[in-house]
N, C-alpha and C positions, 0 to 999 in steps of 0.2 A: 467687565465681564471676563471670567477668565480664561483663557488660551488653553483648549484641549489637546496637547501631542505629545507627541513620546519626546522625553527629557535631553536625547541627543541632539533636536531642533530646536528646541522652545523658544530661546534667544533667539535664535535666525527669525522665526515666527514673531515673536516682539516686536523685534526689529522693522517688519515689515507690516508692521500693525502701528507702531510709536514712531518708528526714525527718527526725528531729531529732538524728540521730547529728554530729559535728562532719566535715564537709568541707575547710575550711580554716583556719588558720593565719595570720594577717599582724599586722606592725602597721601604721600608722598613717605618714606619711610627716612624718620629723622627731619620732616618739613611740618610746617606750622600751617600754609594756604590750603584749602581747602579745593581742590579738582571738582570738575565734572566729566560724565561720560554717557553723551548718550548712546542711546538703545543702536543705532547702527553701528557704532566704533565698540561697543559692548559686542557686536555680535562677528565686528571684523576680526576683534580680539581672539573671541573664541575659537572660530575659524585658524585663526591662525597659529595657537597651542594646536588644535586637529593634526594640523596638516606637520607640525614640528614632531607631533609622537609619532607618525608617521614613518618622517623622515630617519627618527633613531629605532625604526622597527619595531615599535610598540603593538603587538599583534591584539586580534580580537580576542577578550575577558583575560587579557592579562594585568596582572596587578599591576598597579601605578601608586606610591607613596607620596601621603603630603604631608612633610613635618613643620609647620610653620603656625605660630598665631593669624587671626585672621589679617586679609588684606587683598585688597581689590586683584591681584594676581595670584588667590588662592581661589577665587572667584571662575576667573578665567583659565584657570588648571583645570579644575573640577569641571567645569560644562564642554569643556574641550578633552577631557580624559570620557565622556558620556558619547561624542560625537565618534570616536575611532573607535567605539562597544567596547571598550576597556572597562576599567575596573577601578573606583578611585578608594585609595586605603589611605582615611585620613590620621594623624597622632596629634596629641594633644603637644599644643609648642611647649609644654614642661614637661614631659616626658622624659626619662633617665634614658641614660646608654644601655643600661639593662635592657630596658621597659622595649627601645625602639629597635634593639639588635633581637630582640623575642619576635617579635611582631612581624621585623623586614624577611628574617629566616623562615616564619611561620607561615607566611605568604608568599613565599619565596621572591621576593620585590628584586627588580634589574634597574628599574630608573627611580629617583626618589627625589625632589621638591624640596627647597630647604626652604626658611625665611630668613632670619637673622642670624647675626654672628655666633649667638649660643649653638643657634640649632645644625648650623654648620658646623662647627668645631664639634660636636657630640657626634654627628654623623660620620666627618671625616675619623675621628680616634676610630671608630668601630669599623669602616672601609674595608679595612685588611681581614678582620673578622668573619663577615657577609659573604659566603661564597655565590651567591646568587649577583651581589648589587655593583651593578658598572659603569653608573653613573646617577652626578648630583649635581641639580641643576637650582641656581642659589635666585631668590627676590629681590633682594635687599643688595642693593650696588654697592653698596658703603662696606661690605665683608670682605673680609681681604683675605686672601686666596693662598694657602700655603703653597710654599716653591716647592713640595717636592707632591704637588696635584696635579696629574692630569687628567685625570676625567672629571672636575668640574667645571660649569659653564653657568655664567650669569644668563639671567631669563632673558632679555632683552635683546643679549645677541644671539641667542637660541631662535626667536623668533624673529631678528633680521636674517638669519641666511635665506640665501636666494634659493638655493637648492628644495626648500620645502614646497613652494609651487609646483613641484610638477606631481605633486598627490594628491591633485585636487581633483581630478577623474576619481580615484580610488577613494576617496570622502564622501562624495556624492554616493557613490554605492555603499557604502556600509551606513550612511543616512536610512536607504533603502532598505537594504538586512535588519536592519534594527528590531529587537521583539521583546516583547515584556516579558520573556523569560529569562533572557538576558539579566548578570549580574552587575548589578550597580553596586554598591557597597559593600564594603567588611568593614564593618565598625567594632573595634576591639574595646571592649566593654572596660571601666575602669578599676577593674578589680579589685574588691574592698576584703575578696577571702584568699588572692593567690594572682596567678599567673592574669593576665588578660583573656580573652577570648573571643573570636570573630564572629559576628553577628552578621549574616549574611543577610542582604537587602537586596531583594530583583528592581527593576525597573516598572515591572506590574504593580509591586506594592505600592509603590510613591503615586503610580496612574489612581490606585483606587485612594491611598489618603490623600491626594489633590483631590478628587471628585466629593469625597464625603467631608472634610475640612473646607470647604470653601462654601457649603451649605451652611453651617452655623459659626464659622467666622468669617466674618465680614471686612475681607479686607477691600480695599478701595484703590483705585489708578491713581486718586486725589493723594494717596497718603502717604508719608514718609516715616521709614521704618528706619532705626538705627539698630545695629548688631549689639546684643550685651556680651551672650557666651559663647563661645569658641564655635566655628561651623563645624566641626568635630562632634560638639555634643549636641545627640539626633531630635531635641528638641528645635534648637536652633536652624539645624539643616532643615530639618521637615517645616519651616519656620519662612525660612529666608527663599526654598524655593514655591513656596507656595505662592511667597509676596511676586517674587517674579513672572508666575504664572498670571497672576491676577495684575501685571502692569505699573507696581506701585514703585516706590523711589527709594533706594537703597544706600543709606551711609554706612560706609566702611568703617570702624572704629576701630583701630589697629591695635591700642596699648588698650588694654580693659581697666589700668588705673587711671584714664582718661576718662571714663563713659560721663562722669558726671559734666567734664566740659565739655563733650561732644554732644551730649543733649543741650545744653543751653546754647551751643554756635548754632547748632542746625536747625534745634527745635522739632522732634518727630513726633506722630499723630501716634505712634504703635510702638513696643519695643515687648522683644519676649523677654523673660524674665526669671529669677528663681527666687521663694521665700526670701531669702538673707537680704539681697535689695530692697523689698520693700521692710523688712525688720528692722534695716540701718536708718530708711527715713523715719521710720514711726520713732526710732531711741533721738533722732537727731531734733524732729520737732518738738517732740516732749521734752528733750533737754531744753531749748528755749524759751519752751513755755516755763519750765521751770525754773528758770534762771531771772522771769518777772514776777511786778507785785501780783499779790492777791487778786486784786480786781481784775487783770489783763488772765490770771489764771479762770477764776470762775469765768468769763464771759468765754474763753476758748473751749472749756466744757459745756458751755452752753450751746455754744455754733454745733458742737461736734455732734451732740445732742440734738440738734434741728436737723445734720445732715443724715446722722444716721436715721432718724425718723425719715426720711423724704428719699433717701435713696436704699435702702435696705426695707423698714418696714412696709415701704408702699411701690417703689419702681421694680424692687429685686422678688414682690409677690406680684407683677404684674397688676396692680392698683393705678388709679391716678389719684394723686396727690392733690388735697384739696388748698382754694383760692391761699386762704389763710395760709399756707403751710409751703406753697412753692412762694409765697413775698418774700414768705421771713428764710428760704434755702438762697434765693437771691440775692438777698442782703448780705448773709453772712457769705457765701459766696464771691460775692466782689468784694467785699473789704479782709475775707480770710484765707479762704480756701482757693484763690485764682492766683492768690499771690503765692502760697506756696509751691503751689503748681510749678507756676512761672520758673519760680526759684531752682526749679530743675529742669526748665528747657520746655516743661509741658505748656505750652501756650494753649495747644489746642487740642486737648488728646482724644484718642479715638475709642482704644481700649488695648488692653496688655496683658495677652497669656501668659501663665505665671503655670509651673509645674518644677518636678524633679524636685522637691521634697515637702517635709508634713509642714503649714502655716497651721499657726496659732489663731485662732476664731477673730480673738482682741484684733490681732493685724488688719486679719480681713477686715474687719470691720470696719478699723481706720481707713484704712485706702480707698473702700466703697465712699464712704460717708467724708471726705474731702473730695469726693467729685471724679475720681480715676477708676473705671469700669475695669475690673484686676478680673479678665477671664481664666479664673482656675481649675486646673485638671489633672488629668493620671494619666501616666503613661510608663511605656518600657522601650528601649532599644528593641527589644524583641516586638514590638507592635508598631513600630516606625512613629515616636512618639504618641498619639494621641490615640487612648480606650476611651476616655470618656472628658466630658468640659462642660462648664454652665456653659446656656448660649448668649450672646448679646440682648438688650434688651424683651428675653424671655424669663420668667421667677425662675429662683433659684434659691438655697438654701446657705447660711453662710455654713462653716464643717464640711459638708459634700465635696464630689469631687466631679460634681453636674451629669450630664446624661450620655449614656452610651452613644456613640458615633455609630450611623449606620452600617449595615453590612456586619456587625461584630456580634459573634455569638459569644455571652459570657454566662458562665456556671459557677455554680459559689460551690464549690466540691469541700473536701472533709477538711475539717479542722478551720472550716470558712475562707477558707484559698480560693482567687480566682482564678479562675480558668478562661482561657481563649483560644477562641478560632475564625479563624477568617481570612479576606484577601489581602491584609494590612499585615498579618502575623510570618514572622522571618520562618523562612523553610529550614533553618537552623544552623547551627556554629559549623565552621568551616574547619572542615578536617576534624573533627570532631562528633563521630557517633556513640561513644560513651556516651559525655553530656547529651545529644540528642534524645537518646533512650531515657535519660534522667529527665529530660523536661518536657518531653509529649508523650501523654497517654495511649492508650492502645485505641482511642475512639479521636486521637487527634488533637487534643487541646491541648496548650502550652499553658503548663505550671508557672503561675508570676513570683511566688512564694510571698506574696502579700495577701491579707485577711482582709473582708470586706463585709460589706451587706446592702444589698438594696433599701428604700423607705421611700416610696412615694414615686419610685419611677428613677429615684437618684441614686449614683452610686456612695458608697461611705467607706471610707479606709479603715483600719483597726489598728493594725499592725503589718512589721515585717515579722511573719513567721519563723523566719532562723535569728532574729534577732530579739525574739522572747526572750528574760532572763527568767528564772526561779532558783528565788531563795532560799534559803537552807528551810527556810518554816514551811515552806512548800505552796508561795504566793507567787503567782505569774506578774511579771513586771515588763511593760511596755516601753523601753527608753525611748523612745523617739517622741510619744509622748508627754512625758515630762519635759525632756528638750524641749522640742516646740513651745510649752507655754513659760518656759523659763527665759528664754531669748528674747524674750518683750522688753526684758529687764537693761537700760539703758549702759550698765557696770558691765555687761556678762555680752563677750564677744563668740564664744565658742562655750558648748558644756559637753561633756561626756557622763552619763550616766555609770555605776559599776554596780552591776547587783546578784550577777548570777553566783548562786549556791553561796551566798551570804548574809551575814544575819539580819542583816536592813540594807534601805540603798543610800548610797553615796555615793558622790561626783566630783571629778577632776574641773575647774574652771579657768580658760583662761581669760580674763577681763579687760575688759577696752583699759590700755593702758593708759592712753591719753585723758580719760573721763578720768580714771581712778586717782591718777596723778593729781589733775584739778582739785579733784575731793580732797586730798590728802594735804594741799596746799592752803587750797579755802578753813581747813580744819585745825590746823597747824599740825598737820602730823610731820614729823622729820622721818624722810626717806636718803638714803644716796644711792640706792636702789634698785631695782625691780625684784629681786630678791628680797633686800628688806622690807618694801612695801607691802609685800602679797606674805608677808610674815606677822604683821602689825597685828594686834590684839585688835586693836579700836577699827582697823582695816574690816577684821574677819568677822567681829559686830553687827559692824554696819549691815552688810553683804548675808549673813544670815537672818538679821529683818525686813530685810528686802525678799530674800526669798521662800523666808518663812511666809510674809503675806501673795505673794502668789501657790503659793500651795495648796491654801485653804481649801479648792475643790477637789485636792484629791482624798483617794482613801488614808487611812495612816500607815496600811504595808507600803502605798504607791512615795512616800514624802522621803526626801534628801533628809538622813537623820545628821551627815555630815560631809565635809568638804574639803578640798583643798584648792588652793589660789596658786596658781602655777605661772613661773614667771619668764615663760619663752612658749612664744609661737608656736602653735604645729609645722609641723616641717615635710615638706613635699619630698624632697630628697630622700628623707630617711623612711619615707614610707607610712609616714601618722596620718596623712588625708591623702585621698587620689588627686588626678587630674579635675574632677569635677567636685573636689572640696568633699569631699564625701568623708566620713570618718574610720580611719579601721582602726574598731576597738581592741581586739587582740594584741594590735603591734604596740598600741597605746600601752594597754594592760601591762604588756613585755615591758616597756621603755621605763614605766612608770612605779615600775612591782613594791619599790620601796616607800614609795609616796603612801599606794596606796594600802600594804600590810600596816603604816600607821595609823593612818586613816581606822582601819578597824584591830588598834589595840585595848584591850581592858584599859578603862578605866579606876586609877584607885579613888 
């Protein structure tokens, strides 16, 4: 049952509900064993970050930065920066020296959280710059501390000094002060058109999306949740504290190209999630299937076919599945579907919100119909992630984006934009009333700049409205859509659509290089490569029947008339994807101009 208080206790409150039950999960930065913590050392912990910002004068609703990937002492930051009514301003641990000297100025930041060696050394270059920032306070013990620092301090002796004890009268009372007016967050959005900007988050909000999220998802005291994406991004935050509210068990996953072995050590019931996760399993199993005979092929389209009948056409319309039909989901289920599971840690899953961008129907489908309840939804930083989500075991449609969370007024205002209002929706960007004025109306509702529509009581996405192209012929084109139903495709790692005010559409690819390589191998094609390979005739063949046949359902203005195979990664640094993987196409468009002027040269 979950723990109703204002977010500066809650841990204290756990604590004194669970004690010696285990709370979290981590290891060690740069260790291999596996820790535990429970709910009273979880809350001694917090307490004692309290009473350390304290001690360095960390006044009420002043900012406090966290520049670190996650880890069990970004954990104990954050709910200890909640307990002294501060302010926690979290940055993504890949964030440029640009990105995070914009942000520290913008908020005017005085103390600031490192994690590792990166994110120290980016901090400290920019130091001298910050006239606001006068101290950096490091996680990770293993960073080695330039000789000519003195205002940094490793965490650990920050919260050894003796000296922080005597603020524990003045903790107590600001326990008390506490109000849900009070600001919790500034989430600086990942900026796909420019600069960042601060999402401001009260303490109120997070009170009513705890109340109205833990009605239709069902997290449990029993279950064990592993972190996928960054507590940074507000799906995850609004995610992981929720799970804490509700008692549930907390592994820390520190490196994110670990998750896949941090689910098979731990084994979690729950894990939030975003499309591309599940898009990587569905290319990973279907490569294997594809890589056996015939017979092992039909019978896995067979299975998939019983599951999707049994959990899509009959669980996910709220049906029950008749005698016949749950034997044969049983069967293939233990001999197919528990093992793949398995294969990723899921022994025994629970179910796994999945948001923060468009999934392909295909996908969804797969995930249902192997057995993993994939609760998908919509959300914004500006609404403390969740507007709307299928519920657990209530129907639901696959495409939707399931049913409005209570309390949320929404309007489908002009040009099919939705509109919102409520106790969930940010009072708006921080120092920043221009944008303000740009994004609520005169009656109050925050412009999402996404298109939708109702059907049935469900919400349905359309489009990102600034991210319409139109073509020279004057045909509206949806790239997000095409994307999504193109990423099924096992070759095709990343796609970028390019179509506005030109004559048809075409797309920049970059392909799993390792699958393509294989192909290229199994095929005899001669590479020495990435260059040459993504240049090969028989290469760019293959790859346009391939996505000639997922095309087929669209129109023919909507269809990739042509492409190019691009043979280097997107790059964070230079600005081609955010922090949260997101794509900015313009800088692409810039990066790429010459690619793509061939792309649409006459043909003789």
């Amino acid at each position: 049952m979950q723990t109703k208080c204002h977010l500066s206790i809650l841990v204290h409150e756990q604590a004194r509900k669970y004690k010696d039950k285990c709370a979290l999960k981590y290891r060690d930065f740069g260790e291999e064993e596996w820790k535990s913590v429970t709910w009273q050392e979880f809350s001694f912990k917090v307490q004692k970050v309290s009473l350390a910002l304290l001690s360095l004068g960390v006044g009420v609703q002043e900012n406090v930065g966290i520049f670190s990937q996650n880890a069990v002492q970004y954990i104990y930051t954050d709910f200890g920066i909640f307990g002294v009514r501060a302010v926690s301003v979290p940055f993504y641990a890949t964030s440029s020296e640009q990105q995070i000297h914009h942000m520290i100025d913008d908020a005017q930041i005085r103390l600031l959280f490192v994690g590792e060696q990166e994110q120290y050394d980016k901090a400290k270059r920019i130091f001298l710059h910050c006239p606001t920032l006068e101290k950096i306070v490091i996680y990770d013990r293993r960073v080695n501390i330039a000789t000519d620092d003195n205002f940094s301090v490793y965490f650990d002796d920050l919260l050894s000094s003796k000296d922080i004890e005597t603020h524990l009268k003045e903790l107590r009372n600001l326990y008390h002060e506490a109000t849900d007016e009070d600001l919790c967050n500034i989430l600086y959005t990942s900026g796909t058109t420019g600069n960042s900007k601060g999402v401001m988050i009260t303490y109120g909000q997070f009170h009513a999306a705890l109340k109205v999220n833990s009605e239709v998802i069902p997290v449990r005291e029993t279950d064990r949740i592993v972190d996928f994406l960054p507590f940074t991004h507000i799906l995850e935050r609004g995610w992981i504290i929720l799970c804490i509210s509700e008692g549930a068990q907390i592994v820390v996953n520190t490196d994110p190209k670990e998750i896949l072995r941090a689910m098979r050590e731990t084994h979690p019931t729950c894990m939030c999630a975003v499309p591309r996760f599940w898009e990587k399993l569905y290319v990973s199993v279907k490569d294997k299937m594809d890589k056996q005979g015939l017979v092992k092929q039909k019978l896995f389209s067979e299975a998939l076919a019983i599951g999707r009948k049994y959990n899509i056409e009959y669980l996910s319309q709220g049906k029950h599945p008749p005698a016949w039909l749950r034997t044969q989901y049983e069967a293939v289920d233990k001999m197919l579907f528990s093992q793949i599971r398995k294969s990723i840690g899921l022994d025994h899953p629970n179910f796994f919100p999945t948001a923060g961008a468009a999934i392909s129907s295909e996908i969804e489908s797969f995930v249902h119909s192997i057995g993993i309840w994939m609760v998908f939804g919509y959300g914004l930083t500006e609404s403390l992630a969740t507007v709307s989500c299928n519920h657990k075991d209530e129907p639901f449609t696959i495409g939707s984006v399931g049913y409005p969370i209570k309390g949320l007024d929404i309007k489908i205002g002009e040009n099919d934009e939705i509109l919102l209002k409520g106790p969930t929706i940010t009072k708006g960007y921080y120092k920043r009333e221009d944008l303000n004025q740009e994004a609520f109306d005169e009656e109050g509702y925050f412009h999402t700049g996404d298109a939708g529509y109702f059907q049935g009581g469900e919400l349905f996405l359309k489009e990102r409205i600034k991210d319409l192209f139109k073509t020279s012929n004057g045909k509206y084109i949806a790239p997000q859509m095409i994307e999504s139903k193109l990423l099924v495709d096992k070759y095709i790692d990343h796609i970028i659509v390019v179509a506005d005010n030109r004559k048809f559409v075409s797309a920049l690819i970059i392909p799993d290089y390792e699958l393509l390589e294989e192909y290229a191998r199994n095929n005899g094609i001669d590479f020495t490569s990435r260059e040459e390979l993504c240049a090969n005739d028989k290469i760019h063949l293959m790859m346009e029947e391939r996505i000639e046949t997922l095309q087929q359902q669209f129109a023919s203005f909507e269809k990739i008339k042509r492409f190019a195979l691009l043979p280097n990664d997107l790059k964070m640094e230079s600005g081609e994807i955010t922090n949260t993987l997101k794509i900015r196409r313009k800088i692409l468009e810039e990066h790429y101009k010459t690619v793509i002027d061939k792309i649409y040269e006459e043909k003789g």
